[in-house]
C-alpha positions in Angstrom: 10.3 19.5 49.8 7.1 18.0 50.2 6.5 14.2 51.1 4.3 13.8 47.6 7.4 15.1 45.5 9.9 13.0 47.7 7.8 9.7 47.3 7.8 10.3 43.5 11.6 11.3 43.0 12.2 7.7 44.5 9.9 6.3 42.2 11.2 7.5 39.3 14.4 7.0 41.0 14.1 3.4 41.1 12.6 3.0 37.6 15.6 4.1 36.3 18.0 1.7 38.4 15.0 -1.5 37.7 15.6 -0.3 33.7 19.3 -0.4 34.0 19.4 -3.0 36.1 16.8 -5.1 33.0 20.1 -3.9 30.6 22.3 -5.2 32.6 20.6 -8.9 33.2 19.9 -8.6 29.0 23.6 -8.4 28.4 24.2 -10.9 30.6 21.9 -13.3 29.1 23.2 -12.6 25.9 26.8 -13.0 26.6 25.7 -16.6 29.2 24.0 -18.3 26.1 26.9 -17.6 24.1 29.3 -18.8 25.8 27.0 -21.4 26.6 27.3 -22.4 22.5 30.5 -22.1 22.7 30.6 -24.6 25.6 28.6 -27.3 23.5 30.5 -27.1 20.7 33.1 -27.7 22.3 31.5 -31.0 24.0 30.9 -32.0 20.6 34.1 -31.5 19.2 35.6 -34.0 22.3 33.5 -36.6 21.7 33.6 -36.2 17.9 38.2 -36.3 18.6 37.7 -39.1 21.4 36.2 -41.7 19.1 37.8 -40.7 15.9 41.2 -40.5 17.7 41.3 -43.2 20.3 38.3 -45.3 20.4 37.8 -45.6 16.0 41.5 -47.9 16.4 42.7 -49.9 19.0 45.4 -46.9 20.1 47.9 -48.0 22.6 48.4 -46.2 25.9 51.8 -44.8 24.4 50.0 -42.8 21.9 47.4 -41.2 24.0 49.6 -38.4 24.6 50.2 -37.7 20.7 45.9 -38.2 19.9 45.3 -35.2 22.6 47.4 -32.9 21.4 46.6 -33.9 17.5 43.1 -32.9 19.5 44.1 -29.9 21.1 45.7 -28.7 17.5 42.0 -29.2 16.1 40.5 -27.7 18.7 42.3 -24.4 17.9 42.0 -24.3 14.7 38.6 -25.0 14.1 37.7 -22.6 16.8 39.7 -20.0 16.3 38.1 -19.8 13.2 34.6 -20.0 14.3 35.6 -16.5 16.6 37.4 -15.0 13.4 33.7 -15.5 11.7 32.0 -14.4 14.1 29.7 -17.6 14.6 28.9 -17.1 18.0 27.3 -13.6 17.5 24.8 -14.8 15.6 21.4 -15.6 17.0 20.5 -18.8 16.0 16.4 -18.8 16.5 16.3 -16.1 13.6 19.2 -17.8 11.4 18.7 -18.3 7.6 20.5 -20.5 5.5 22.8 -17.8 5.1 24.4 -18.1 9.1 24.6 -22.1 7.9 26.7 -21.5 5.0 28.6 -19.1 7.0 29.3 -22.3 9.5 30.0 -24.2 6.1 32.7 -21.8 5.4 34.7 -21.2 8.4 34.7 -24.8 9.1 36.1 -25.8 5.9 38.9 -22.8 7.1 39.0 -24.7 9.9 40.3 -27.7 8.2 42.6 -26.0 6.0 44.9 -24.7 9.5 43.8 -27.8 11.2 46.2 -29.1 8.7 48.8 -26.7 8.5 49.4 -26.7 11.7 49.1 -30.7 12.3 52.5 -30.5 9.8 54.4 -27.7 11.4 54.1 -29.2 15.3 56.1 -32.0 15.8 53.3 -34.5 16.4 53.3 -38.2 15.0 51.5 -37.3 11.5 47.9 -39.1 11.3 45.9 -39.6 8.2 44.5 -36.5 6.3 41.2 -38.5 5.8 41.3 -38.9 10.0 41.4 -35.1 9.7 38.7 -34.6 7.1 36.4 -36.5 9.6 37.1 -35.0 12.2 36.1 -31.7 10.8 33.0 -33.2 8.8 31.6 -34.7 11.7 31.9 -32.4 14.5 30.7 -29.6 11.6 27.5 -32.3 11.5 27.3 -31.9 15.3 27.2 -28.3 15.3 24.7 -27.9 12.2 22.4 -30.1 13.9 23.1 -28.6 16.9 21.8 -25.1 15.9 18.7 -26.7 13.6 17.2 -28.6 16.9 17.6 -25.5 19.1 16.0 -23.6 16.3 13.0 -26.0 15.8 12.8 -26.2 19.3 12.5 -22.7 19.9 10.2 -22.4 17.0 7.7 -25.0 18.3 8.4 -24.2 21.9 5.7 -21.9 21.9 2.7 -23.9 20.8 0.2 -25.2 23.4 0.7 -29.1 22.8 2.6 -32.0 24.2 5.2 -31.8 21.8 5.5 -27.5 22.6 5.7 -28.4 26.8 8.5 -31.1 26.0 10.4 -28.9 24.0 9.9 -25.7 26.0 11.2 -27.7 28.8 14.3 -29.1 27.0 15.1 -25.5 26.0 14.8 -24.2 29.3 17.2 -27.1 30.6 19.5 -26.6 28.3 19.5 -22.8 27.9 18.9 -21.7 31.2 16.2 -20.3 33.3 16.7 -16.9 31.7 15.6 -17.9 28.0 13.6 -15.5 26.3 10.8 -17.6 25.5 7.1 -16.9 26.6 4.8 -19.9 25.7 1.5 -18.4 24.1 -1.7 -20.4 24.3 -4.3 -20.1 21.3 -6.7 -18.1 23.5 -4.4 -15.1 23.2 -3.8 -15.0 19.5 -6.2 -14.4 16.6 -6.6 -17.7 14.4 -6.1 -17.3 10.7 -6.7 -19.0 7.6 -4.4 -18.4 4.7 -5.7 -17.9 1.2 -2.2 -19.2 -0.5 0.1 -21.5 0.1 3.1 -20.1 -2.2 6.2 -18.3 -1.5 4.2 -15.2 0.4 1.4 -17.4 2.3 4.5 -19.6 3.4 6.5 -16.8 4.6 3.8 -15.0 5.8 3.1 -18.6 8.0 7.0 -18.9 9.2 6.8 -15.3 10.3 4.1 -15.9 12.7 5.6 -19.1 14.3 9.2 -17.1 15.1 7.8 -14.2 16.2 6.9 -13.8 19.8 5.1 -10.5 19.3 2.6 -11.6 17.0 -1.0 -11.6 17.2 -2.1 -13.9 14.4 -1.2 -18.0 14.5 -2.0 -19.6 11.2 -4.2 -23.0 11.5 -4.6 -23.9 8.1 -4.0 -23.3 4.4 -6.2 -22.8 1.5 -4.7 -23.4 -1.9 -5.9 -24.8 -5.3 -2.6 -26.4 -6.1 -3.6 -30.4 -6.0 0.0 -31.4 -5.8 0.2 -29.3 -2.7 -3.1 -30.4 -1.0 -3.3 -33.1 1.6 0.3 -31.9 3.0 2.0 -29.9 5.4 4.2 -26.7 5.9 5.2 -26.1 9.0 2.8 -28.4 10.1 0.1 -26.7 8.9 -2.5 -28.6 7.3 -3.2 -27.7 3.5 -7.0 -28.0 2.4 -8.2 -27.5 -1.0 -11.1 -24.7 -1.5 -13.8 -27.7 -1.4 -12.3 -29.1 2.1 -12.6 -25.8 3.6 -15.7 -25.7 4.2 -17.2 -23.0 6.6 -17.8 -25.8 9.0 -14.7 -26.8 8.8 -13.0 -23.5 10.0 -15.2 -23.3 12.5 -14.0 -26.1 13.7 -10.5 -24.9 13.1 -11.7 -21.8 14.8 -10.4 -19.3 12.4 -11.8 -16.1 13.2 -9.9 -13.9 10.1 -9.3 -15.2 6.6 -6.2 -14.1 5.0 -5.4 -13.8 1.2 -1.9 -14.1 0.2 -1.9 -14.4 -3.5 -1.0 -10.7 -4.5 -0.4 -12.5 -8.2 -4.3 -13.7 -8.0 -5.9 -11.8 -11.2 -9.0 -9.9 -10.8 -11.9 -12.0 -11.5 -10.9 -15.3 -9.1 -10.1 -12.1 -6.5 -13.7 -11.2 -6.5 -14.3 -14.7 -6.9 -12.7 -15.8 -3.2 -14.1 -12.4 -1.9 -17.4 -12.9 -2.9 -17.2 -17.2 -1.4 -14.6 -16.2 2.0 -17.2 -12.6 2.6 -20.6 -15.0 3.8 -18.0 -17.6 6.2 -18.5 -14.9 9.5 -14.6 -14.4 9.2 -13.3 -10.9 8.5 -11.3 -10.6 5.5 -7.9 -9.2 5.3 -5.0 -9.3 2.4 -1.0 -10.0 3.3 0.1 -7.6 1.1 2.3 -5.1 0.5 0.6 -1.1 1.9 -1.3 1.3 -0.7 0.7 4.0 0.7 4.4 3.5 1.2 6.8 5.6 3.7 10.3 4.7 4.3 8.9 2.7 7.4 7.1 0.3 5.5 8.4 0.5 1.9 8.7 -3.1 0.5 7.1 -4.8 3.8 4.6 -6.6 3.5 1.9 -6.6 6.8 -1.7 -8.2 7.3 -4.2 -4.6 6.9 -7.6 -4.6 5.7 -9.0 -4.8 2.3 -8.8 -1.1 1.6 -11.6 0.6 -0.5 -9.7 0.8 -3.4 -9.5 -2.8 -3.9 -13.0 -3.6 -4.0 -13.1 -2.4 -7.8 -11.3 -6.0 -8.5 -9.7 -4.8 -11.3 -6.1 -4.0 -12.0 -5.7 -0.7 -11.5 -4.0 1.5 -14.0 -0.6 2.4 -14.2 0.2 4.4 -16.8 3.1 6.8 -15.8 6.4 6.2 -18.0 9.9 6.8 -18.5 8.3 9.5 -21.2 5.8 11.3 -18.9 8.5 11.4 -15.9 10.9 13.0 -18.4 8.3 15.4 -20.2 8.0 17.2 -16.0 11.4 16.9 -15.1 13.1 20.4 -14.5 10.1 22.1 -15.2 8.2 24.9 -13.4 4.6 23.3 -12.5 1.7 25.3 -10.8 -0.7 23.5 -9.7 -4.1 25.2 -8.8 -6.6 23.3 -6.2 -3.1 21.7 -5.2 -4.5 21.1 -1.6 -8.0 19.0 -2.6 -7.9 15.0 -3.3 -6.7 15.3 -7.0 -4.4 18.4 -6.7 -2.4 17.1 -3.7 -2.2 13.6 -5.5 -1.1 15.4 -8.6 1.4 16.8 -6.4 2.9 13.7 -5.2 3.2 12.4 -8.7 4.8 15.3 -10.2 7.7 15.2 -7.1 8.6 12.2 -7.9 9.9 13.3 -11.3 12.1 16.4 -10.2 10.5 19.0 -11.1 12.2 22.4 -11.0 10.0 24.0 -8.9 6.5 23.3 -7.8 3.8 25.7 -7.3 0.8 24.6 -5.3 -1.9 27.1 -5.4 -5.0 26.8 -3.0 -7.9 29.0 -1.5 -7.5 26.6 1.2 -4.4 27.0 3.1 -4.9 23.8 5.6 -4.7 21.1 2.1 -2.2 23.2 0.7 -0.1 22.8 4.3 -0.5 19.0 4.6 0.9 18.4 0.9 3.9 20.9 1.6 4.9 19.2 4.8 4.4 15.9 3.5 6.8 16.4 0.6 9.0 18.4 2.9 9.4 15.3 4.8 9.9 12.8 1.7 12.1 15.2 -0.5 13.5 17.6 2.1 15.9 20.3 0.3 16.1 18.6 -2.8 12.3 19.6 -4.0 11.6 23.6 -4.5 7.5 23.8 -3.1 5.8 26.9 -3.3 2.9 27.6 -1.7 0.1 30.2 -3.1 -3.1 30.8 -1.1 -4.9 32.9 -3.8 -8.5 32.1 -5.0 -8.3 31.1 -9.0 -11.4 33.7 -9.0 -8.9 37.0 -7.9 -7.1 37.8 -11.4 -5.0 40.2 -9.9 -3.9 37.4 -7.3 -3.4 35.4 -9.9 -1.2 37.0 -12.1 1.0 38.1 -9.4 1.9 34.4 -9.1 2.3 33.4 -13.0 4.8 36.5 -12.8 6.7 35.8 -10.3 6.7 32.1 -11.2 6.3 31.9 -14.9 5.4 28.3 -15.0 6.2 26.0 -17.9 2.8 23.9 -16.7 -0.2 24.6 -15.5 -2.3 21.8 -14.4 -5.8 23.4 -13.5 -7.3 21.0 -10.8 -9.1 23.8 -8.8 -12.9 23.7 -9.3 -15.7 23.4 -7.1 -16.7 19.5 -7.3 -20.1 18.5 -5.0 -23.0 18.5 -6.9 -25.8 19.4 -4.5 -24.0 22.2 -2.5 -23.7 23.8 -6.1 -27.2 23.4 -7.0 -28.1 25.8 -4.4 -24.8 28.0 -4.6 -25.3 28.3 -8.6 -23.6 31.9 -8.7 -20.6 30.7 -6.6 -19.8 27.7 -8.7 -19.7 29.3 -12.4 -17.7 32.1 -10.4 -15.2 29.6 -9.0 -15.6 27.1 -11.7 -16.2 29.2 -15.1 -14.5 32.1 -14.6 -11.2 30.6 -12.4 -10.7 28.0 -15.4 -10.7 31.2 -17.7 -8.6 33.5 -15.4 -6.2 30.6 -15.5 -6.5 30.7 -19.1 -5.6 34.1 -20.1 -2.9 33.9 -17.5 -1.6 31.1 -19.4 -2.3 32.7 -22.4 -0.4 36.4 -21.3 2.7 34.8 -19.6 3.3 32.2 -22.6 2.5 29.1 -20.5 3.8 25.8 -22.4 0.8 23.5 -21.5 -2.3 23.7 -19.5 -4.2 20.6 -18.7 -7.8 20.9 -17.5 -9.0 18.6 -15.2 -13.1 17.5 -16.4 -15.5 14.9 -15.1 -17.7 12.5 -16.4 -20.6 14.7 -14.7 -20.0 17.5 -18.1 -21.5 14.9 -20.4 -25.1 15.8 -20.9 -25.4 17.5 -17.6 -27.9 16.9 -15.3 -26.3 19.5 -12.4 -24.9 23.0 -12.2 -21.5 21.2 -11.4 -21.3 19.0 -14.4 -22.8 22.2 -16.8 -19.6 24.3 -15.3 -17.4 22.1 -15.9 -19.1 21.3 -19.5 -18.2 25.1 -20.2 -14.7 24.6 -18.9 -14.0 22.1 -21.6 -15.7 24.2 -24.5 -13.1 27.4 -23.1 -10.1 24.9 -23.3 -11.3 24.0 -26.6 -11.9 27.5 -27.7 -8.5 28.8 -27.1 -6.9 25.9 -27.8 -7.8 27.3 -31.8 -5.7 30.6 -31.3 -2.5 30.8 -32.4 -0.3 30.8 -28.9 2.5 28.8 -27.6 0.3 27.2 -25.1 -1.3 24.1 -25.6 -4.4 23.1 -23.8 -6.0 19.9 -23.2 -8.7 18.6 -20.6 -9.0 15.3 -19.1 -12.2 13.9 -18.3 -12.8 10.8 -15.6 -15.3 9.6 -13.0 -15.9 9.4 -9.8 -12.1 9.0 -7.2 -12.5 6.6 -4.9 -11.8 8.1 -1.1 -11.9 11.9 -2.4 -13.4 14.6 -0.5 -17.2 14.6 -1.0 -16.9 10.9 -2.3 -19.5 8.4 -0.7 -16.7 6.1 0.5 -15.2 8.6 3.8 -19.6 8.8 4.1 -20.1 4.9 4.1 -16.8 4.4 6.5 -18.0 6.8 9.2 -21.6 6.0 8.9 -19.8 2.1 9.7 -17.5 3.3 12.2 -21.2 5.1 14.0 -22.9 1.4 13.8 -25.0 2.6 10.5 -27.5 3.0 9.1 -25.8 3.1 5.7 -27.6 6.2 3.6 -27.7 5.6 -0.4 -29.8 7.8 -2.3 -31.3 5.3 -4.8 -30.6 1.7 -4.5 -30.3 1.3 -8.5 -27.7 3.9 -8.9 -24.5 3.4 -10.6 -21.2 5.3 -11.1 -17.8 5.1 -12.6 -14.8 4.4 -10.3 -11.1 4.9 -10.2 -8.3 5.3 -7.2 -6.8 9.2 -7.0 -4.1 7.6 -8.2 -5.2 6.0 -11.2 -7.0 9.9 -12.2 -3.9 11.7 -11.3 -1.4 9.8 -13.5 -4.0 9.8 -16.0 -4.0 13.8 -16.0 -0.5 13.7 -16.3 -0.1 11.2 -19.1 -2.8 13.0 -21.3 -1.4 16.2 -20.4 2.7 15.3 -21.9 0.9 13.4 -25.2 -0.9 16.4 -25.7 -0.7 18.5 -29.0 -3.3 20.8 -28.7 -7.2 20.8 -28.4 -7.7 17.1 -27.2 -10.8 15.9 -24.4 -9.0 12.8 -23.3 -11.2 10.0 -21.7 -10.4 7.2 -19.9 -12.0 3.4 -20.8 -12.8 2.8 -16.8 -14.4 -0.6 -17.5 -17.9 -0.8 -16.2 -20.1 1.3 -13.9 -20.2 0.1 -10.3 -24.0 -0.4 -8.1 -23.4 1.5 -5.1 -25.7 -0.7 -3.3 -23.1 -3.9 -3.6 -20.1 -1.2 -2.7 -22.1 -0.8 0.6 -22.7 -4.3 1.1 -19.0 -5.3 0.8 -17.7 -2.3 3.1 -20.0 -3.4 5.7 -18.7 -7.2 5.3 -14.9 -5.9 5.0 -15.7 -4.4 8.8 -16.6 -8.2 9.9 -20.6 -7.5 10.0 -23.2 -8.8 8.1 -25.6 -6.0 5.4 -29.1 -5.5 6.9 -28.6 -7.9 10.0 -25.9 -5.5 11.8 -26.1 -2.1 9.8 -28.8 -1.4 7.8 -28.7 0.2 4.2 -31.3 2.8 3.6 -32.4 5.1 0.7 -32.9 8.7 0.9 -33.8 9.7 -2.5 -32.0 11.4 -5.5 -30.4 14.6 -4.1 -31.2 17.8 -6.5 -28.8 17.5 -9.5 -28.5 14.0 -9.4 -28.8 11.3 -11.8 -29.0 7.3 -11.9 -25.8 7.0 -14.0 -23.2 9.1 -15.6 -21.9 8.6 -18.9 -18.1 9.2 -20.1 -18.7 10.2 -23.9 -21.0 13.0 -25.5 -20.6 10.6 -28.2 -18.9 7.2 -29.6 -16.2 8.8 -32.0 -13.6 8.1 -30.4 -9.9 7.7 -31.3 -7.4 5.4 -29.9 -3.9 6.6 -28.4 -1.0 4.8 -27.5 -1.9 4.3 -24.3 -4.7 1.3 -24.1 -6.5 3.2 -21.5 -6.7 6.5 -23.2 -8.8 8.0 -25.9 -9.4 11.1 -27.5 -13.1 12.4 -28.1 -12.9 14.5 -31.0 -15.8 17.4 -31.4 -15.9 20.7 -33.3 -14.8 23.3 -30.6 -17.0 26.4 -30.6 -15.2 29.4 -31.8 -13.7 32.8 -29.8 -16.2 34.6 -30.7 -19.2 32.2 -29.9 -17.7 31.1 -26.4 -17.0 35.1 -25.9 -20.6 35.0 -26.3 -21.8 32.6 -24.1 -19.5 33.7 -21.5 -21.3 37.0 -21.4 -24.7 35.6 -21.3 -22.9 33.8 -18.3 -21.2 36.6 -16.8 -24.6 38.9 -16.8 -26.4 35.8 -15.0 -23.9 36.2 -12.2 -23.9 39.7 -11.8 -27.6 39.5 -11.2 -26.9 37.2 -7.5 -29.1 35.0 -8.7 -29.0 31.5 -8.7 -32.1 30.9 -10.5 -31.0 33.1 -13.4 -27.5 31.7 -14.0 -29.3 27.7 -13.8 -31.5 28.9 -16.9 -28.3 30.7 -18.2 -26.4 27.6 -18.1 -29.1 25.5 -20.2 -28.7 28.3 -22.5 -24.8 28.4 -23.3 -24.7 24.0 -23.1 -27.6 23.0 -24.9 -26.8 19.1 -23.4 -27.7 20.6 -20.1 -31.2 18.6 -18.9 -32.9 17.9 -15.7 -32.4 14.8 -13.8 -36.0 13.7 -14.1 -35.7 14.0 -18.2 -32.4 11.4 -17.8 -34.0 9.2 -14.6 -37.1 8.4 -16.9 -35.3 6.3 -19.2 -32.4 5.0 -17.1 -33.4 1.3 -17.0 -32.7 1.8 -21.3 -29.3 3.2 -20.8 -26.2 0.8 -21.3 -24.9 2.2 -18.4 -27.4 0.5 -15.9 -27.7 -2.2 -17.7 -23.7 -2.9 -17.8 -23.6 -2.4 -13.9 -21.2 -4.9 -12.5 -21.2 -5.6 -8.4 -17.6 -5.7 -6.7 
C-alpha cells in the first residue's frame, strides 16, 4: 500500500474517532448541565426548608431532628415528581410558557405527596400552611431560576457590558463547556422591522435565541402610537416619521424588513415605494409562494418575489365547487409541460382527480411536472404522460382512446409573439389546427368539457399570435352551437408573471449579468397576473361553464413596464440608471403599446367578482369551415407571407401595430397605467 493511501486512511481514520469523540463530549455536556439543574434546585429547596423549618421559629435543638426529616420527606416528594415530569429534560434556553406550566403542575403534585406522606411517617405533624410555603417558595426559586438563566442566555450573546457580564455569569455557573458563542454586530446583517405585531415580534425573538442566525434586529417601525416610544426586547420602537433614513444609518441597518403580511395593498406599495430610495434592500418575513413539506407554514425572511410587486391581492378563486366539479375525473391536459399547463396540473392534483393526462411535444416540461407530483402525491395520483404534438391527429386520437377523458383543458399553443411573426405557417399549424384537432377529438370521443385557454393578445390583433389564437376562440365558439355532449368554453387573460417567454426571467438575468436592462418602448403597458391566479381562473370558468362562453378576467389596471424594471433593479439592492441602466430597443414586429381584454364593453357579470362573460354572436359551421379553408390553403402554400394576409382575411380585427401605436396615447389603457 502506498504511503499517499496510508496517510489518508489515518486521516479519515481519525475524523471518525474526533466525530465520535464530539458525541461523546455532547452527551456529556448534556447529561453535566442537567444534573447540574438538578443540583441547584436542590440548593434552593435547602435554603427555602432551612428558614421555613428552623430559622422562620425559634425551634429548639430537640426538634432539629424532626424539621430534617419533615425536609428530607419534602425533598422526595417534590423531586420525585419533578423526574416523573420529566422537568429536567427540558432545555430551558428554548422554553415556552408551556415548560413553565409544566413546572406549575408537577409542583403542585409535589405538594399533594409532600402531604401524604408528611401524615403516613411518624414525624411530629407541622402546619399545612408551613407546607404550602415550602412548596410555593422553593417553586418561586426554581421559576426564577430558569427565567434568569434564559434571559441570560438570551442576552449573553450581545456585544455590550450588560452581554460580557452575563456571558460570564453563565459560563461560571454552567461550566466551561456551555454552548454559547458570543457574536459581535460585525458578523450579522442589521435589520429594520416594518411591524411590531405578533409576526415582527416573533420574527425579533427568533433572532435573539438563535445562535445560527444571520440577521439581529436594531429597531422597529410601526404606526401604532400607543406602541411607539417603547421597547420589545429591548428594541427601540420608532414611528414612520422617526425613522428617518438618517436615522438608520445611524442604526446601521443595512436590510429593511416588512412583517405585516395583514398590510393591504395600497400602504404596501406605499412603504415600498418610501423604504425602496433608503439604500437598504427590501425583504418581506413572510410565509414562501411555493410551499413543500419543508417549509409549509414557516415563515422565513426571502426576497420580495416578482409576483408581489403587482400590490394587489391576488386572486383566489378556487372553491369547494370547482374542487368537487374535477374530482374523480379523467383530465387531459395538452401543453401540460409549459408555465400554464404544468400549473394547471398542480391545481387539478390537488383535487383527486381520477387520472391525469399531461400531453406535451416537449418531453423535458412534461418530466419536471410528473416527477414533481410523483414526489408530492406518490401512489395516490394516476399521471400519465403523452409526448404527441396537438398537430399529429392520429397521435392524438390514440390518446383520447385509450384515455377517454371526461376534460380536456387545451393549454397547448404557441405563445411568443415575434418568433411567430416570422414562423407564421408554424403557428396557425400548431395553434389553429391543434386547437381544432383537439376539438373533433373531443367532439368524436364524447368529451364532457373542453376549456380553451385565450389571451388578451386575440382582441384586435396586432400579431400572428394574438390572430391564432383569435381563431381559436371563433372554433370554440363555432362548435360550441352543435348539438354534442361537449361543452366548450375559452378563457381569456393577460400577460403571467414569471412564464416562459415573459419579460420577468429576461429582467432577472439581464440583473443577475449587471444590466443593461432592455425594454422595447419605455411607454408600454401590459396586463399582469401570477400563473396561479390564470390557472385557477381556467379552472373556475371552465366548471361554471354551460356552453359557448369567452370568459374574462377584471385584472385591475395595466402595469408600465418601465416602473416593473425600476423596482426589480431596487428589489436586488441597486439603484435604476446609477448601477444598471434601463434601455429601449424598439417595438419588436407584432408588437403593440397596450393590449386590451374586451372586443367590446357587453359584458355580463358571474358569480365570481372576478369573472365575466363577453357575449358575441359566434360565427357559424359553415362560415368557420370556411375560413378555416382559406386558412388551411395559406399553409399549404409554405408561406408565411401568404397565411399573414390570410389571417387578416378570416379576423377582420386583425391590424398592424403601427395602425394601433398611432393612437395609443387616446386609448384608456395607457392612460389608466398604474406603476407598482
Amino acid at each position: 500500500m502506498s504511503k499517499k493511501i496510508i496517510k489518508k486512511n489515518k486521516a479519515l481514520t481519525q475524523a471518525v474517532e474526533s466525530k465520535v469523540l464530539n458525541g461523546t463530549s455532547e452527551k456529556a455536556h448534556r447529561f453535566n448541565v442537567r444534573w447540574l439543574l438538578v443540583f441547584y434546585d436542590i440548593c434552593i429547596y435547602a435554603v427555602v426548608s432551612f428558614l421555613l423549618l428552623m430559622v422562620y421559629e425559634d425551634v429548639v435543638v430537640s426538634t432539629i431532628g424532626n424539621s430534617v426529616m419533615i425536609a428530607i420527606i419534602g425533598l422526595v416528594a417534590i423531586f420525585s415528581m419533578r423526574f416523573v415530569f420529566d422537568i429536567y429534560r427540558q432545555i430551558w434556553r428554548y422554553g415556552g410558557i408551556q415548560s413553565y406550566i409544566r413546572l406549575l403542575i408537577c409542583d403542585a403534585c409535589g405538594f399533594v405527596l409532600f402531604l401524604v406522606l408528611e401524615l403516613i411517617f411518624p414525624v411530629e405533624k407541622i402546619l399545612i400552611v408551613k407546607i404550602l410555603a415550602i412548596s410555593c417558595i422553593n417553586l418561586l426559586g426554581a421559576l426564577a431560576l430558569r427565567m434568569i438563566y434564559r434571559y441570560a442566555y438570551k442576552c449573553g450573546t450581545q456585544n455590550s457590558i450588560v452581554g460580557v457580564v452575563l456571558f460570564k455569569i453563565l459560563r461560571f455557573f454552567g461550566g466551561k463547556s456551555l454552548d454559547i458563542q458570543a457574536k459581535t454586530d460585525v458578523q450579522l446583517i442589521k435589520i429594520a422591522i416594518v411591524g411590531a405585531g405578533r409576526v415582527g415580534t416573533g420574527l425579533a425573538e427568533e433572532l435573539i435565541n438563535n445562535k445560527n442566525a444571520s440577521y439581529v434586529p436594531r429597531c422597529f417601525i410601526d404606526i401604532n402610537e400607543d406602541k411607539v416610544g417603547r421597547k420589545i426586547h429591548g428594541i427601540n420602537i420608532l414611528s414612520q416619521e422617526q425613522a428617518t433614513f438618517k436615522l438608520l444609518q445611524d442604526y446601521e441597518v443595512q436590510e429593511i424588513v416588512f412583517a405585516v403580511p395583514q398590510l393591504d395593498a395600497e400602504k404596501r406599495k406605499e412603504l415600498f415605494d418610501y423604504y425602496s430610495q433608503s439604500g437598504c434592500k427590501i425583504k418581506v418575513y413572510d410565509y414562501p409562494l411555493v410551499e413543500n413539506e419543508t417549509n409549509k407554514g414557516k415563515r422565513h425572511i426571502r426576497e420580495f418575489d416578482i409576483e408581489e410587486l403587482l400590490f394587489r391581492k391576488q386572486l383566489d378563486v378556487v372553491d369547494e365547487a370547482v374542487v368537487e366539479y374535477y374530482k374523480n375525473k379523467r383530465i387531459l391536459i395538452t401543453g401540460g409541460g409549459g408555465s400554464i399547463g404544468s400549473e394547471l396540473c398542480r391545481q387539478i392534483a390537488k383535487m383527486g382527480p381520477e387520472k391525469l393526462v399531461i400531453l406535451d411535444i416537449c418531453e423535458n416540461g412534461a418530466y419536471d411536472v410528473q416527477q414533481e407530483l410523483k414526489m408530492a402525491y406518490g401512489d395516490k395520483l394516476d399521471i400519465q404522460i403523452e409526448i404527441v404534438s396537438v398537430c399529429n391527429k392520429t397521435g392524438l386520437e390514440r390518446v383520447f382512446k385509450e384515455h377517454e377523458p371526461h376534460i380536456v383543458l387545451n393549454a397547448a399553443a404557441h405563445k411568443h409573439v415575434p418568433l411567430m411573426e416570422h414562423n407564421c405557417v408554424e403557428a396557425v399549424e400548431n395553434n389553429v389546427f391543434g386547437t381544432l384537432n383537439t376539438v373533433e377529438m373531443s367532439e368524436k370521443y364524447g368529451v364532457e368539457r373542453l376549456i380553451m385557454v385565450s389571451t388578451d393578445k386575440a382582441v384586435n390583433p396586432t400579431n400572428v399570435m394574438g390572430a391564432t389564437k383569435r381563431v381559436c376562440e371563433m372554433i370554440v365558439g363555432a362548435y360550441s352551437q352543435k348539438e354534442s355532449r361537449t361543452t366548450y368554453s375559452a378563457t381569456r387573460f393577460g400577460n403571467v408573471l414569471g412564464s416562459a417567454g415573459s419579460v420577468i426571467p429576461l429582467f432577472k438575468k439581464q440583473i443577475a449579468r449587471g444590466g443593461p436592462i432592455t425594454i422595447t418602448d419605455k411607454r408600454i403597458v401590459r396586463y399582469f397576473m401570477t400563473i396561479p391566479e390564470a390557472s385557477q381562473l381556467v379552472l373556475k370558468s371552465g366548471a361554471m361553464a354551460e356552453n359557448g362562453e369567452l370568459f374574462v378576467l377584471d385584472m385591475g389596471k395595466p402595469i408600465k413596464i418601465i416602473e416593473l424594471a425600476e423596482n426589480m433593479i431596487r428589489l436586488s439592492g441597486m439603484e435604476p440608471y446609477n448601477d444598471i441602466e434601463i434601455i429601449e430597443t424598439g417595438l419588436r414586429p407584432g408588437e403593440k403599446l397596450y393590449e386590451e381584454t374586451l372586443v367590446n364593453s357587453d359584458l355580463e357579470k358571474t358569480a365570481s367578482s372576478s369573472i365575466f362573460i363577453e357575449r358575441e354572436k359566434p360565427v357559424s359551421i359553415n362560415e368557420m369551415n370556411a375560413k378555416l379553408s382559406v386558412l388551411r390553403t395559406a399553409v399549404e402554400t409554405g408561406d408565411d407571407n401568404a397565411v399573414k394576409e390570410a389571417l387578416k382575411v378570416v379576423v377582420p380585427t386583425f391590424k398592424t401595430p403601427e395602425e394601433v401605436n398611432r393612437n395609443a396615447s387616446e386609448a384608456k389603457e395607457m392612460k389608466n397605467a398604474v406603476t407598482v
